[in-house]
TITIMAR-398890 format. One record per atom (N, C-alpha, C, CB): residue number from 0; atom name; x, y, z. Coordinates in pm, 1 decimal, always signed. Glycine has a CB too. Layout:
N
SITE, pos, site, px, py, pz
SITE, NUM, CA, X, Y, Z
...
***
This chain:
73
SITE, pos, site, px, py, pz
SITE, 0, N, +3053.5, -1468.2, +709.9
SITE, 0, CA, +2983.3, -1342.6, +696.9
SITE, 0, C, +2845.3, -1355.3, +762.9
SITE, 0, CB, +2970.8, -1301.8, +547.6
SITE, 1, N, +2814.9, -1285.1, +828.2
SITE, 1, CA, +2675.8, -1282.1, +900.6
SITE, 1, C, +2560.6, -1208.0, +835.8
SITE, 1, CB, +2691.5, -1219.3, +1034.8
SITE, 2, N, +2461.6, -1280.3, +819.8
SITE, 2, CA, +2336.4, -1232.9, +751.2
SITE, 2, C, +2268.8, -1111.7, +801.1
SITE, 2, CB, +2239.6, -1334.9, +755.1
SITE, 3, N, +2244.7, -1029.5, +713.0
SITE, 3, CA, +2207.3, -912.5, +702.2
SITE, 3, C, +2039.9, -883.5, +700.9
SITE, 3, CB, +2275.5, -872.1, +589.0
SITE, 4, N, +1974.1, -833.1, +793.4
SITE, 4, CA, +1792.7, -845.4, +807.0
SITE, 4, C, +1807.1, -730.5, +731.0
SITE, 4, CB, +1685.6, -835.2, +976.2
SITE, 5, N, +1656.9, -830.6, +627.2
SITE, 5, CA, +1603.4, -699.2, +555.4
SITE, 5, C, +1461.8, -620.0, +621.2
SITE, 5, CB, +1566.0, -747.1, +395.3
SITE, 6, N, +1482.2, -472.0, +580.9
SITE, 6, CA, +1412.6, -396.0, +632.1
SITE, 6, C, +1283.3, -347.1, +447.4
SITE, 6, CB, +1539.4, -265.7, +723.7
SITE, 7, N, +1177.4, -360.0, +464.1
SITE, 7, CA, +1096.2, -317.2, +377.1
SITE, 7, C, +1032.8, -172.6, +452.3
SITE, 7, CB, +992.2, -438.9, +339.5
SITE, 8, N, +1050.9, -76.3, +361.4
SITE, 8, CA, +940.5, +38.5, +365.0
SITE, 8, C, +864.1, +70.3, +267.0
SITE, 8, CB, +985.4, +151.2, +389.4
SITE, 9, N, +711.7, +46.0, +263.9
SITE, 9, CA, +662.3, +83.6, +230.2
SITE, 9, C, +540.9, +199.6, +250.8
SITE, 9, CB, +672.6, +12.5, +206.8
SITE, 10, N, +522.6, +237.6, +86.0
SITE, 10, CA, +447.4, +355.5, +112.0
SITE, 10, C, +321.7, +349.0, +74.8
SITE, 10, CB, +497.1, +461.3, +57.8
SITE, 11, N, +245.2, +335.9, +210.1
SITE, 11, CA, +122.6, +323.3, +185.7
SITE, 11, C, +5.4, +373.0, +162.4
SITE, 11, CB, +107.5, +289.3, +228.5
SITE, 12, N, +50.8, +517.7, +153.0
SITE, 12, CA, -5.5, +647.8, +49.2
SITE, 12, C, -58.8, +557.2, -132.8
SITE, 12, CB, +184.1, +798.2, +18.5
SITE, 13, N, +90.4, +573.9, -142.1
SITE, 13, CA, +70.4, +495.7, -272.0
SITE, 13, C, +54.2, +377.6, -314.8
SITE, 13, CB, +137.8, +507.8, -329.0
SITE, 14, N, +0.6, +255.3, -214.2
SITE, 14, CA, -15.9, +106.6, -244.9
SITE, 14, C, -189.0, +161.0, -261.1
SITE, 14, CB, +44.7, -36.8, -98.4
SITE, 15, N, -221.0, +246.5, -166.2
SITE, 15, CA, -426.3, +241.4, -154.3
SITE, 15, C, -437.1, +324.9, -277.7
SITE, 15, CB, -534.9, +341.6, +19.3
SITE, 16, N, -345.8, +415.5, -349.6
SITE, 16, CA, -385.4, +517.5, -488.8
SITE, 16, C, -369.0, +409.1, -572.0
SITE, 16, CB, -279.4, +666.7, -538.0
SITE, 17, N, -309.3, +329.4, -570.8
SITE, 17, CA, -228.6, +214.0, -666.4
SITE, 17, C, -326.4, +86.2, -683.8
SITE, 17, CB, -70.4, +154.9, -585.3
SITE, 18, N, -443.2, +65.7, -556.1
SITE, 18, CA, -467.8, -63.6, -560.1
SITE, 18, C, -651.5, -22.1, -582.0
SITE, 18, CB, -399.9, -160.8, -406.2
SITE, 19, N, -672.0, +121.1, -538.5
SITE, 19, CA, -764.7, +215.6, -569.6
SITE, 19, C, -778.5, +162.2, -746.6
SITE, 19, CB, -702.8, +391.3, -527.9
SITE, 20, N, -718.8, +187.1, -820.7
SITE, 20, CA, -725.5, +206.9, -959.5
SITE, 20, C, -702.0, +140.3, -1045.2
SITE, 20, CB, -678.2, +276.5, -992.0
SITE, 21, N, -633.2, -31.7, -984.1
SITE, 21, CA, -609.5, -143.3, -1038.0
SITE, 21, C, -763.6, -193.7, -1053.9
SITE, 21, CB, -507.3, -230.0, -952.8
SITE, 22, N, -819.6, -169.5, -915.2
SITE, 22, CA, -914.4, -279.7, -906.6
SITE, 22, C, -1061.8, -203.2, -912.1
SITE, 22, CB, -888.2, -373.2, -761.7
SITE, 23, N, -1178.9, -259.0, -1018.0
SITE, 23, CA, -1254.0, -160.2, -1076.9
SITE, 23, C, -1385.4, -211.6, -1021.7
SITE, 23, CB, -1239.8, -145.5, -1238.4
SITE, 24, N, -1467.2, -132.7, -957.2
SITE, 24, CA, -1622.7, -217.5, -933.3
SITE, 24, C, -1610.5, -300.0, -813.3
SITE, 24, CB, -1669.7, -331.5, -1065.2
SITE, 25, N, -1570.2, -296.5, -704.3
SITE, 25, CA, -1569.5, -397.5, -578.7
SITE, 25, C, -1617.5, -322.0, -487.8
SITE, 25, CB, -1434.4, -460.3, -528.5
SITE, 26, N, -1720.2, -384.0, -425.0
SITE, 26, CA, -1820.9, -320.2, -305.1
SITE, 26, C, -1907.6, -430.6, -258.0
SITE, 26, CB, -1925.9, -191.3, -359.4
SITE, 27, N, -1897.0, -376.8, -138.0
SITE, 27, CA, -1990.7, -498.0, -32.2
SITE, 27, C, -2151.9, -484.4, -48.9
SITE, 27, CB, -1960.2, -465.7, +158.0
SITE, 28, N, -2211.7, -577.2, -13.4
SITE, 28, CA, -2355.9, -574.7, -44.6
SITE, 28, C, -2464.9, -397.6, +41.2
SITE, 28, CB, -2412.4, -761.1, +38.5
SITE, 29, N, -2377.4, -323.7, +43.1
SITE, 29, CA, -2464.4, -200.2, +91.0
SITE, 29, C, -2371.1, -91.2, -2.6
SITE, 29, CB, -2466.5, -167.6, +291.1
SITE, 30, N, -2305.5, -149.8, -120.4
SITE, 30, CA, -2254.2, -80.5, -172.3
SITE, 30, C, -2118.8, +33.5, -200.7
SITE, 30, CB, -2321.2, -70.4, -165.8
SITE, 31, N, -2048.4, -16.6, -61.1
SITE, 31, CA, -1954.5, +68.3, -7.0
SITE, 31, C, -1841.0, +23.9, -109.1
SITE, 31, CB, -1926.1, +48.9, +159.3
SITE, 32, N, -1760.7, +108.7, -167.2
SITE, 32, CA, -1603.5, +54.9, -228.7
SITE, 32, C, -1525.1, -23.9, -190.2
SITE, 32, CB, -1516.4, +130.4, -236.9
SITE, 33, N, -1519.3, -125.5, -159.0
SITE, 33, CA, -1384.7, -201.4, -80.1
SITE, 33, C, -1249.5, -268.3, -166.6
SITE, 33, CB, -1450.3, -338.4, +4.2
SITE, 34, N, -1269.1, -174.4, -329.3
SITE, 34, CA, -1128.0, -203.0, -425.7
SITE, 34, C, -1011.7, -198.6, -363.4
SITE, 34, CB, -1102.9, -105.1, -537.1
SITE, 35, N, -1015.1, -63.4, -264.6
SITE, 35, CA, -904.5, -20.6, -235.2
SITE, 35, C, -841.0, -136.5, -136.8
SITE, 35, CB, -920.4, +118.8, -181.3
SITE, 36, N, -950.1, -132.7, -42.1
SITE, 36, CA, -878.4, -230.3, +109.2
SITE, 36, C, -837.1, -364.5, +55.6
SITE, 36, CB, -1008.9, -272.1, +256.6
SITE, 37, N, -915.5, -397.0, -74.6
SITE, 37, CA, -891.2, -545.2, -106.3
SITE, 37, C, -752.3, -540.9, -168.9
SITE, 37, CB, -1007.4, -615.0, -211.1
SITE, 38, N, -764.2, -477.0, -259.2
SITE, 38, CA, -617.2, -452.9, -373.1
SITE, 38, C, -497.8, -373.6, -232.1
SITE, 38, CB, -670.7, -282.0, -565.0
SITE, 39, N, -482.3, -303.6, -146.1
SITE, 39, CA, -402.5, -283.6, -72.8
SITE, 39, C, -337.4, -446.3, +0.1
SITE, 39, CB, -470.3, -178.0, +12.6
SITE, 40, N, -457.4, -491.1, +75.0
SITE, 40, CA, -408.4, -640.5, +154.7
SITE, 40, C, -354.1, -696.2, +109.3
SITE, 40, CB, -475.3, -733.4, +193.3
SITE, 41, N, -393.8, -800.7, -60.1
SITE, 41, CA, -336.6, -836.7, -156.4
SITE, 41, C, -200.5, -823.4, -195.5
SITE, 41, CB, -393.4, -800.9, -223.1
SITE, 42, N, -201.9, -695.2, -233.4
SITE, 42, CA, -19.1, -666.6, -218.4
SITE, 42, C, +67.9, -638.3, -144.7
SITE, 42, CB, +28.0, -594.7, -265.2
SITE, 43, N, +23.0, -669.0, +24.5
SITE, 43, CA, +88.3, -683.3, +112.2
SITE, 43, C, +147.2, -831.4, +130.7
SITE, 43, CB, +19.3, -634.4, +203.4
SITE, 44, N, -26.7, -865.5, +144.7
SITE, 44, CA, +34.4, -1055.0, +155.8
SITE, 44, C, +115.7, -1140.1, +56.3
SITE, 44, CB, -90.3, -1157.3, +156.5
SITE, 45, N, +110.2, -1034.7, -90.1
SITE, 45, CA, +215.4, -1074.7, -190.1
SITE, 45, C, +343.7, -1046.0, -170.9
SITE, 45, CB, +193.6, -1026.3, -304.8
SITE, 46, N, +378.7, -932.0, -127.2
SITE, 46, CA, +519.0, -905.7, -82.0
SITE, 46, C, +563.6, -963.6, +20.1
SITE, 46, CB, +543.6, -787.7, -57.3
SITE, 47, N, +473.9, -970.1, +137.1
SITE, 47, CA, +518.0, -1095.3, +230.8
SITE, 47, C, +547.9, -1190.3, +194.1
SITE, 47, CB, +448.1, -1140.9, +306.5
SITE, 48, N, +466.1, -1313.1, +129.4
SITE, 48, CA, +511.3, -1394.1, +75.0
SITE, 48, C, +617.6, -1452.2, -24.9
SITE, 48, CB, +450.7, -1401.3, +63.3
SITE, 49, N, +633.3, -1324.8, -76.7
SITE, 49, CA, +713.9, -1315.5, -234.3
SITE, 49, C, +883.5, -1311.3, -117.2
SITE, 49, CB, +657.8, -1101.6, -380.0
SITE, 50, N, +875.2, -1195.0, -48.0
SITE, 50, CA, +997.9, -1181.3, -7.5
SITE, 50, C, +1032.2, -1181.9, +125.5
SITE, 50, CB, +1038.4, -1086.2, -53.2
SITE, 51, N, +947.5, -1201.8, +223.2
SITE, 51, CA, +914.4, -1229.2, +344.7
SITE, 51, C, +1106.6, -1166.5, +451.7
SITE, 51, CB, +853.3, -1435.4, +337.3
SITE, 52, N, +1047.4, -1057.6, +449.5
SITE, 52, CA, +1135.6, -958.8, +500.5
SITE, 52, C, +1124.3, -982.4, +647.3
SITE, 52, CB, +1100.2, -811.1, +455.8
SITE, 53, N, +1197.1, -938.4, +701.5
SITE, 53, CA, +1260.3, -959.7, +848.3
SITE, 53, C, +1154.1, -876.4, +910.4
SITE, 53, CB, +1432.6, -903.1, +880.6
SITE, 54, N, +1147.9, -764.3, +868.8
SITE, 54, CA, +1147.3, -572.8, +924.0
SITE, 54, C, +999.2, -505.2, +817.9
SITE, 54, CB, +1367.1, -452.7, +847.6
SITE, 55, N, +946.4, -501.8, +844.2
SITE, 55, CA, +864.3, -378.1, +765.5
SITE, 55, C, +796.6, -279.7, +826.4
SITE, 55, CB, +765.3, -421.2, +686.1
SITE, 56, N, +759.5, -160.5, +744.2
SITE, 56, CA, +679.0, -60.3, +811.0
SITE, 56, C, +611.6, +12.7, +718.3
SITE, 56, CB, +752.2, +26.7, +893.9
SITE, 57, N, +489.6, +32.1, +746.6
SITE, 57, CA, +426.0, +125.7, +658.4
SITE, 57, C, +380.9, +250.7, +663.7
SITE, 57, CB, +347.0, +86.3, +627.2
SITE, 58, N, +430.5, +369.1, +595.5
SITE, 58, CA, +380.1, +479.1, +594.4
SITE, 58, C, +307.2, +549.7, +542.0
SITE, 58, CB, +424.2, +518.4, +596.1
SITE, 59, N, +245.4, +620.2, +598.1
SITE, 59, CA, +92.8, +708.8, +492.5
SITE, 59, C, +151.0, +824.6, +476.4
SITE, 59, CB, -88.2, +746.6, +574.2
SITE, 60, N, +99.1, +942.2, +412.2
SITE, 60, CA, +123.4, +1101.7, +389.0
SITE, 60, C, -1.6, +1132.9, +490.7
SITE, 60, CB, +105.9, +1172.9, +200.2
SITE, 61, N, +74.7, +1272.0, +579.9
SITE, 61, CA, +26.9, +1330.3, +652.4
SITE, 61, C, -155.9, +1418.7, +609.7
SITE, 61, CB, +150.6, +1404.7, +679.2
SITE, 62, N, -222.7, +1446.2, +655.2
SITE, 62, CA, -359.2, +1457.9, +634.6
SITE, 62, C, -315.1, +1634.0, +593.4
SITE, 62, CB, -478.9, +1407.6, +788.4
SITE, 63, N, -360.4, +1673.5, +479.5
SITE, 63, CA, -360.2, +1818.6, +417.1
SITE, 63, C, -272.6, +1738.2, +308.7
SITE, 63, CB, -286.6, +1976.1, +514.5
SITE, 64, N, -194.5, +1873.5, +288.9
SITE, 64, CA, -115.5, +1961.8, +119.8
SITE, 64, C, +26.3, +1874.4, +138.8
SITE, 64, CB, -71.0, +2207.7, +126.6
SITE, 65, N, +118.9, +1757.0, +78.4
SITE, 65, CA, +230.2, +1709.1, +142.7
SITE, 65, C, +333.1, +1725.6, -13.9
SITE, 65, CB, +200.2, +1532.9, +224.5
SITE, 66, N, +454.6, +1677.0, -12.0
SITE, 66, CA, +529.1, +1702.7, -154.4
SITE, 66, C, +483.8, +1680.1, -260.3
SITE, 66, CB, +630.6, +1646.0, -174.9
SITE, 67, N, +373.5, +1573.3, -233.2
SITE, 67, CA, +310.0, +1529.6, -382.1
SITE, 67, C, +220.6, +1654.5, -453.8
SITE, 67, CB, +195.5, +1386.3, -359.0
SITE, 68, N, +161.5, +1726.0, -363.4
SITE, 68, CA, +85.3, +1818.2, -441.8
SITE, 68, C, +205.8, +1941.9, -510.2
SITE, 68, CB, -43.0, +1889.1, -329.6
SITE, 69, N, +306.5, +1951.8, -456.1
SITE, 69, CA, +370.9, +2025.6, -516.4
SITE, 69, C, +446.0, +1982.9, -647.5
SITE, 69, CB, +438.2, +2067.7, -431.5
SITE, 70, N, +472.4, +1811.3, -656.1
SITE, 70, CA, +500.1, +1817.3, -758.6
SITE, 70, C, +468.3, +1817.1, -897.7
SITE, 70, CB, +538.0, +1779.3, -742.8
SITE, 71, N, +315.7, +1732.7, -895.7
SITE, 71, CA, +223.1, +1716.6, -972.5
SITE, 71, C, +98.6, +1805.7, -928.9
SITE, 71, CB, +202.1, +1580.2, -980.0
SITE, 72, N, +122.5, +1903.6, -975.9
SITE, 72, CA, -8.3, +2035.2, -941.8
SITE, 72, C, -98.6, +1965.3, -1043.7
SITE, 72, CB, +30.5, +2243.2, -989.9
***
């Protein structure tokens, strides 16, 4: 049987809302937020590592109004 490549998609809308709100108080010395970028990388290089997929790709939600606002008004 011939091995099968795995493909990861992730959504990277929801890793920066996700890594936004894990991580509380992180900012560079002029004060800027950098929770998000840190807690996003983090759980990239964890899933890489953890499962180190063949294939990945990451997608964002388009800039305006997208399904999410319709579902959770």
């Amino acid at each position: 049987m011939e091995k099968q490549n795995t493909l990861y998609l992730i959504d990277g809308s929801a890793y920066i809302h996700r890594a936004y709100h894990a991580i509380r108080s992180l900012s560079n010395s002029k004060g800027l937020p950098t929770n998000a970028a840190f807690g996003f990388t983090r759980m990239l290089i964890k899933l890489f590592k953890d499962k180190s997929p063949e294939y990945s790709a990451i997608f964002f939600d388009a800039k305006g109004p997208t399904f999410r606002h319709e579902i959770f008004k």
